[in-house]
LOVEXBA-775179 format. One line per 10 residues: their letters; for each residue x, y, z of N, C-alpha, C. Coordinates in steps of 0.2 Angstrom, whole numbers, plus 5000, padded with zeros to 4 digits. Last residue first. Example, Ala and Ser with C-alpha at 12.3 -4.5 7.8 and 13.67 -1.06 7.14 Angstrom:
% LOVEXBA-775179
sa) 5064/4989/5035/5068/4995/5036/5064/5000/5039 ~ 5066/4972/5039/5062/4978/5039/5066/4984/5039
//
This chain:
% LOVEXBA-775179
xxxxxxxxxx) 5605/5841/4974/5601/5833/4978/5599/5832/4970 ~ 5611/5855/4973/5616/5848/4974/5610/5841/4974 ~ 5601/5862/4976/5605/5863/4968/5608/5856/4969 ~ 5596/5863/4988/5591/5861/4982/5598/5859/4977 ~ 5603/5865/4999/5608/5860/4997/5602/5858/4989 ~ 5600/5878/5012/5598/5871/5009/5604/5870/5005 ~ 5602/5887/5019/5603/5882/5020/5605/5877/5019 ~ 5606/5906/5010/5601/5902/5012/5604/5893/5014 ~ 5611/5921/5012/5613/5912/5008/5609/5910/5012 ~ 5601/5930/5016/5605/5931/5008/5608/5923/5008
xxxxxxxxxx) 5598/5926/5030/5594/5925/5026/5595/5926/5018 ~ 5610/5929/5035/5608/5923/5034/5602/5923/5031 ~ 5611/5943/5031/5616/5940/5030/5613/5930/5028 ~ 5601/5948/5042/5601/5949/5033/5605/5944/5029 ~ 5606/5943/5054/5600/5940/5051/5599/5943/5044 ~ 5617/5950/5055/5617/5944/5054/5611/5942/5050 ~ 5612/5965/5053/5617/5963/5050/5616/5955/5048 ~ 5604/5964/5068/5601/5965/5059/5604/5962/5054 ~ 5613/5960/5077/5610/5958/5075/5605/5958/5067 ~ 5630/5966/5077/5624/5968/5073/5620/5962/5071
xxxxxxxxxx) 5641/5957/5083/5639/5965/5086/5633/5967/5083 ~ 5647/5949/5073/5646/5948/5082/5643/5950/5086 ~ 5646/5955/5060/5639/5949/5063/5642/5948/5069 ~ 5655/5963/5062/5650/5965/5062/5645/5961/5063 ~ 5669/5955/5062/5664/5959/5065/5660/5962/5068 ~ 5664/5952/5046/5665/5948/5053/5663/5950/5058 ~ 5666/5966/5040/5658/5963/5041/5660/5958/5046 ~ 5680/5967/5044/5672/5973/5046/5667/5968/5045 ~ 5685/5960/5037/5687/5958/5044/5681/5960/5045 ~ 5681/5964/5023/5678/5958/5025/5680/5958/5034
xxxxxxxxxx) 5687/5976/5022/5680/5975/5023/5678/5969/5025 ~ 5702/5972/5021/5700/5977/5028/5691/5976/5031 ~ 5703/5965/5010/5705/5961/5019/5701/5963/5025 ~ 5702/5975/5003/5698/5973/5001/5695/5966/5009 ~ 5713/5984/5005/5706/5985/5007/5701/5981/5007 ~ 5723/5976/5001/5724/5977/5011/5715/5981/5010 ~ 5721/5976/4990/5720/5970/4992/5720/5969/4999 ~ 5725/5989/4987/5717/5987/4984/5717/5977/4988 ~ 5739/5990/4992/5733/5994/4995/5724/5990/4993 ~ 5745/5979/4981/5744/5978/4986/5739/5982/4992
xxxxxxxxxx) 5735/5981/4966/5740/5986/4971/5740/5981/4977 ~ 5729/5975/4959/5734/5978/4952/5739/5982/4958 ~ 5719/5964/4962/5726/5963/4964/5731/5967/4960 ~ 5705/5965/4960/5708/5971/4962/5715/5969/4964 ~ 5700/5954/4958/5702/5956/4953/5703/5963/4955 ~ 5708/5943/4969/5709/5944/4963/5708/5947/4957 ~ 5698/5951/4979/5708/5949/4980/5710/5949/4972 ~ 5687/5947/4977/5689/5955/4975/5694/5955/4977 ~ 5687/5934/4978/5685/5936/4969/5689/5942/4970 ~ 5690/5932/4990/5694/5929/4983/5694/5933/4978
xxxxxxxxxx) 5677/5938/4996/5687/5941/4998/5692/5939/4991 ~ 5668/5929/4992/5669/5936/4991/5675/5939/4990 ~ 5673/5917/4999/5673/5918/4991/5673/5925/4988 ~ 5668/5922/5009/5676/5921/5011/5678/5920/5002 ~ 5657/5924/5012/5660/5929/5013/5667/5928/5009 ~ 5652/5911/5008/5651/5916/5005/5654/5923/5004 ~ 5657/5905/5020/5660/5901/5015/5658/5908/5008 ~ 5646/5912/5030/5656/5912/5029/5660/5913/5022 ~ 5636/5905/5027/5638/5911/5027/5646/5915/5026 ~ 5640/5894/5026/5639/5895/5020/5638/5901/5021
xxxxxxxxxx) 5641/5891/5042/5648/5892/5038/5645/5895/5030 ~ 5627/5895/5045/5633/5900/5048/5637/5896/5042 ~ 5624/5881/5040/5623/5886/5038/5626/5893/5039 ~ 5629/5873/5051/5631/5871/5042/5627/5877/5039 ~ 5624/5877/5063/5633/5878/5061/5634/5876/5053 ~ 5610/5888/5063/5614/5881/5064/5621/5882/5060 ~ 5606/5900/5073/5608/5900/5064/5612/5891/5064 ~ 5604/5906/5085/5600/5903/5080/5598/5900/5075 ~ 5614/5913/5092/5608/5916/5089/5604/5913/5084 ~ 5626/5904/5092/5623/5905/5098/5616/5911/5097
xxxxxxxxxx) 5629/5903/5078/5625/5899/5081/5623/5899/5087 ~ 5633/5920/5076/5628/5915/5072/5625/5909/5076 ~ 5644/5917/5085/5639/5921/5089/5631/5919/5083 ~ 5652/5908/5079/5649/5908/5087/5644/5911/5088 ~ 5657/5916/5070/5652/5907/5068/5648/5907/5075 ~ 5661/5926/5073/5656/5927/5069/5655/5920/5068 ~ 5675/5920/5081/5666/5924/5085/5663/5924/5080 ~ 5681/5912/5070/5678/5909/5077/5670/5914/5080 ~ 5684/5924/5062/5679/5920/5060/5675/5914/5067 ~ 5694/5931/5072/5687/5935/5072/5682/5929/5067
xxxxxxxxxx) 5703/5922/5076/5697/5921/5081/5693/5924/5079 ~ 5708/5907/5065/5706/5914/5065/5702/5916/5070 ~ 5706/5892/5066/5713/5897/5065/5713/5904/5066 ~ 5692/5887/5065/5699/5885/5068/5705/5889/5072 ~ 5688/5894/5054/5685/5893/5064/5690/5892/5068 ~ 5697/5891/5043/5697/5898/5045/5694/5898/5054 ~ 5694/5877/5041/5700/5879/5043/5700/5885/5045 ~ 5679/5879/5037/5682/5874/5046/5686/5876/5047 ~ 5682/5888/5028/5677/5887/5034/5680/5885/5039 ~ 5686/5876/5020/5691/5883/5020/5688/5884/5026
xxxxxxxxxx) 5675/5866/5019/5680/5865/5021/5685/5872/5023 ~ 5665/5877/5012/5667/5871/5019/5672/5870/5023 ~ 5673/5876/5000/5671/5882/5003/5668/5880/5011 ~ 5672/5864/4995/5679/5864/4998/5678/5870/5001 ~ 5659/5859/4994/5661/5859/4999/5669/5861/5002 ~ 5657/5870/4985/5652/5870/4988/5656/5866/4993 ~ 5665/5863/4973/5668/5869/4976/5666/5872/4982 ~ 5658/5853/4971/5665/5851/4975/5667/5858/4976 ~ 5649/5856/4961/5647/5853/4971/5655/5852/4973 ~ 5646/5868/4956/5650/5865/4955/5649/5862/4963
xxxxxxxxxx) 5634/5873/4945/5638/5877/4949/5641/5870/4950 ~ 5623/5887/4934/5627/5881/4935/5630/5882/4939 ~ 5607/5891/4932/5612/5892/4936/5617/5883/4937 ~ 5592/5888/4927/5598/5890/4923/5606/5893/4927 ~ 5590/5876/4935/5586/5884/4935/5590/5887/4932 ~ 5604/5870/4937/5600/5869/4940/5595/5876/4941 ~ 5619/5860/4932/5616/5865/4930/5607/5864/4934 ~ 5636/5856/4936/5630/5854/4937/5624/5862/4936 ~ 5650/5850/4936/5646/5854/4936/5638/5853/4933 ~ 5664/5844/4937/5661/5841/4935/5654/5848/4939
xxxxxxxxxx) 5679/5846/4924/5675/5847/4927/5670/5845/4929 ~ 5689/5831/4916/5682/5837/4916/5680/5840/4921 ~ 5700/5825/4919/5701/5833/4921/5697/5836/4921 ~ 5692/5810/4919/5699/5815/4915/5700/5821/4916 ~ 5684/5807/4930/5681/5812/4924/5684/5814/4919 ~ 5688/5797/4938/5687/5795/4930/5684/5800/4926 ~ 5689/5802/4949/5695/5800/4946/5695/5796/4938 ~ 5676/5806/4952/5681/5811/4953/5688/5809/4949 ~ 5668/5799/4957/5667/5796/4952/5672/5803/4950 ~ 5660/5801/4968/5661/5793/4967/5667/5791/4960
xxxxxxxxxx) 5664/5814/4969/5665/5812/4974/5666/5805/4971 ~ 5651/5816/4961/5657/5821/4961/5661/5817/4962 ~ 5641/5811/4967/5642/5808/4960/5647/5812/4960 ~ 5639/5816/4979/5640/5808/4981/5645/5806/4972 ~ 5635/5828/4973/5642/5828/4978/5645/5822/4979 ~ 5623/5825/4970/5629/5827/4965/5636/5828/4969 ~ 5616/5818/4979/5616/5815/4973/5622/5819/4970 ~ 5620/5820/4996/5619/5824/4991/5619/5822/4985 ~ 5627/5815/5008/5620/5814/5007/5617/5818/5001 ~ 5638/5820/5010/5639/5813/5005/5632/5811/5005
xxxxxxxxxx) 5641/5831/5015/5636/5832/5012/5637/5825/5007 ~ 5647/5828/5028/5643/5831/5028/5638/5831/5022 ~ 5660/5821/5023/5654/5817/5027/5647/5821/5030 ~ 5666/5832/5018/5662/5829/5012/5657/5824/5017 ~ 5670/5840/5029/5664/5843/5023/5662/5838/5020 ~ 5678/5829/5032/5673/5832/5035/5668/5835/5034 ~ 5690/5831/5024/5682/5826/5025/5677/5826/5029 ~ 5692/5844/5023/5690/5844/5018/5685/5835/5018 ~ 5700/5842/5037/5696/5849/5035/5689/5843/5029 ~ 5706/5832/5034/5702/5830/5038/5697/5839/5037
xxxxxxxxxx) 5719/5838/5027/5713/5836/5023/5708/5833/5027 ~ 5723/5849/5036/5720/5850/5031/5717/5845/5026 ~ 5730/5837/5044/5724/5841/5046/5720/5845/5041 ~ 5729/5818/5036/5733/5827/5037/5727/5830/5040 ~ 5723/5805/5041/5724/5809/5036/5727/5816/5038 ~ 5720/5795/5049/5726/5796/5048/5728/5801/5042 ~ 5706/5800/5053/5709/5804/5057/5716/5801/5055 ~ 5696/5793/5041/5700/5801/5044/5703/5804/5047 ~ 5692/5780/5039/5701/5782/5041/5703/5789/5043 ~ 5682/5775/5035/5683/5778/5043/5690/5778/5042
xxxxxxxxxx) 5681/5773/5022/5684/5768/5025/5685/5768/5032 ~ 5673/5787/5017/5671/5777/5017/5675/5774/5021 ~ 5687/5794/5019/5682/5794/5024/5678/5788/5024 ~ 5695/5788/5011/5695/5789/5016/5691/5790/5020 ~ 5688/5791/4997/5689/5782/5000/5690/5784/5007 ~ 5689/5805/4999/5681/5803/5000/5684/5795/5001 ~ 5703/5806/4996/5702/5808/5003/5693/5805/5003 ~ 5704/5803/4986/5706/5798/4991/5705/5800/4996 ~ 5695/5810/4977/5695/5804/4976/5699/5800/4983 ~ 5704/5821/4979/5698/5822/4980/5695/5817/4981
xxxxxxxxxx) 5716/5817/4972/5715/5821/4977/5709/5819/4982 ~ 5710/5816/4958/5711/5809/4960/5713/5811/4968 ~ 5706/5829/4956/5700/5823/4954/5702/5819/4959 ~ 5719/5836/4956/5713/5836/4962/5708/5832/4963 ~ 5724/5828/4942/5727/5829/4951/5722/5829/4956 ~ 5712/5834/4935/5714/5827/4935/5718/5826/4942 ~ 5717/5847/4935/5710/5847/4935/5711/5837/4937 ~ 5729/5849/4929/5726/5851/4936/5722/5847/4938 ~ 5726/5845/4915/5732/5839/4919/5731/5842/4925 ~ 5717/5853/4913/5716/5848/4911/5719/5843/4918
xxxxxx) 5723/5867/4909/5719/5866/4916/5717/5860/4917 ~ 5718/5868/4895/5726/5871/4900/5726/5869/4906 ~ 5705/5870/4892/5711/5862/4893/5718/5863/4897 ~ 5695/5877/4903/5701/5878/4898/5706/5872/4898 ~ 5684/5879/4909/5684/5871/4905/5691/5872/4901 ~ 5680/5889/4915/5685/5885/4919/5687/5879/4915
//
């Protein structure tokens, strides 16, 4: 993802991203757009994270670098980690079958910042094999099809859920 092509992108978001965290600091979020109250609300969520704070503090002076982080030989990106949050929020919001499968998650036990990294995992899933089965609109009405099913499926299958919530796990180790 470090392709310079992607440079002049990569710097827009930075400084994106960087306004809406001043915003948050500053308690302004609620003059912000709905969509980007999404995404500060995720960040006032994990502004307690050393790599998210450092994402976040310091987003408009990275010049377009990406900023990523390596931990147990697994690199990964804390602003992606929250803008999969954020999508989240928006999808609760908007969609009722994501509403039941967050609902019934939390009403069996599973705290709301975790149900969503359930989500958030789902919902990354659906991306990946959007994009790389996009050679048919069929292969991207299937791939739509699976995900509605496991949603679903965690309102109705308790085994399901708890497996699910036990594969993404809580925590935040990578980010602190």
């Amino acid at each position: 993802m470090d392709d310079p092509r992607y440079t002049d992108l990569r710097k827009l978001v930075g400084q994106h991203e960087k306004l809406v965290y001043e915003a948050v600091k500053a308690g302004m979020v609620a003059e912000l757009s709905p969509e980007n109250q999404l995404s500060a609300r995720a960040i006032e969520e994990h502004m307690h994270l050393k790599h998210v704070h450092n994402a976040l503090e310091f987003a408009d002076l990275r010049e377009g670098e990406p900023y990523e982080v390596t931990v147990e030989g697994t690199t990964v990106n804390p602003l992606a980690h929250v803008n999969g949050h954020a999508a989240v929020k928006g999808q609760i919001e908007q969609d009722p079958l994501v509403r039941a499968a967050f609902e019934k998650m939390v009403a069996t036990g599973t705290t709301a910042h975790h149900a969503e990294h359930v989500l958030s995992a789902m919902l990354l899933e659906l991306v990946w094999e959007s994009s790389q089965g996009a050679a048919t609109a069929e292969d991207g009405e299937k791939v739509r099809l699976r995900y509605y099913r496991k949603l679903k499926k965690i309102a109705r299958d308790s085994a399901f859920r708890k497996k699910l919530t036990r594969q993404f796990g809580p925590d935040h180790f990578v980010f602190e």
